[in-house]
N, C-alpha and C positions, 0 to 999 in steps of 0.2 A: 504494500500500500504506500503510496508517493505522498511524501507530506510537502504540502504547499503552505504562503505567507497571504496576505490579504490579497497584494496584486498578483501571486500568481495563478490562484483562487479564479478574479476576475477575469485576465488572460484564456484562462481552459474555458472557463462560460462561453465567452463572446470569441471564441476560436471553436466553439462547438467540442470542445475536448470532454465527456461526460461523464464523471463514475457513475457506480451506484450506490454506492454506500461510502459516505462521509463522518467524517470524526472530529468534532471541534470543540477545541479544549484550548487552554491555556493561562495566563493570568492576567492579560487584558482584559475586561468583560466587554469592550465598546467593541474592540478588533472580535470577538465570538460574535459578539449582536449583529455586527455589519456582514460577516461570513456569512451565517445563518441567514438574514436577511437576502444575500445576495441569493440563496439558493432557496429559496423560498419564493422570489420573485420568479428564479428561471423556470421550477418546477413545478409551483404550488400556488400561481397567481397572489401572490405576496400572502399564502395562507389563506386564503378564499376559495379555494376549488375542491368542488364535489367531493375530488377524489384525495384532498389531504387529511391526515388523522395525526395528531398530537396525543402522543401520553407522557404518561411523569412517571418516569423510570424507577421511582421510588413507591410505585403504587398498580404498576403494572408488572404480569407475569411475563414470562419471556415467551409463553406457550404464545400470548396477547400478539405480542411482536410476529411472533415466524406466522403467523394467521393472517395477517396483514399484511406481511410484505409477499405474501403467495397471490394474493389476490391482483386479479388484474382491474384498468381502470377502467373506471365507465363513462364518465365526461371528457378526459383528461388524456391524455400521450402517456402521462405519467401516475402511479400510484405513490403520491409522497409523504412518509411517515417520518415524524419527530418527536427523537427520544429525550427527552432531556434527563441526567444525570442517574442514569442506569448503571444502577451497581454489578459492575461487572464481577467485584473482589468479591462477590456473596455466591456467583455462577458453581454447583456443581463441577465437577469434571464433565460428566455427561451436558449437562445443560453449556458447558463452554463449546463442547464437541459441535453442539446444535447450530451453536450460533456461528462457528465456524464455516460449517456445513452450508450453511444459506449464504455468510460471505462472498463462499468459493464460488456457489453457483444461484447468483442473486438475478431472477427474473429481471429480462431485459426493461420490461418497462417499473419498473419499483425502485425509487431512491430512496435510502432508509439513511437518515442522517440522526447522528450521536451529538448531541450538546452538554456539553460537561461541564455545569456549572462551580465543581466542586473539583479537587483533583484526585485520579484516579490509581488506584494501586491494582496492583489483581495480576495472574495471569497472562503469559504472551504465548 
């Protein structure tokens, strides 16, 4: 997974360059806000479209998450899910496996974006 900076962020957007799954962390909160934003706008009509779902990582199952990012979209190009600060460190071995597993082979149209308002320890 290629980690990028705010402008390089922007660059891949508007060059069409696309993941599907994002990770944004760090300890600027404005530099998260504006990422997240930025990909919210390409994906998720700045978080308005049919087909975006937002949970709080702290309150949702991970069963919740792969449920969602299987699903395809029905308004939208894209099915875009935001996690915010999902505890990774608390993931089984199995449930890590899972989440891996859907990484590796993340439906073409589903961007599943991580926002980590907190910082992250756990598992690589």
């Amino acid at each position: 997974m290629a980690t990028v900076d705010e402008r390089g962020l922007k660059q891949s957007i508007k060059g069409g360059e696309i993941s599907n799954v994002y990770f944004v962390r760090g300890d600027e909160e404005y530099l998260k806000r504006t990422s997240v934003d930025l990909l919210l706008n390409k994906f998720a009509d700045g978080g308005e479209s049919f087909d975006f779902k937002k949970f709080d990582g702290k309150e949702t199952s991970l069963d919740s998450v792969l449920a969602a990012a299987e699903s395809f979209p029905f308004m939208s190009e894209y099915t875009c899910l935001l996690v915010t600060d999902f505890p990774f460190e608390s993931l089984t071995d199995g449930e890590f496996n899972q989440l891996k597993d859907l990484i590796s082979d993340m439906p073409e149209s589903t961007v599943l974006i991580f926002w980590q308002f907190s910082q992250v320890t756990g598992k690589t």
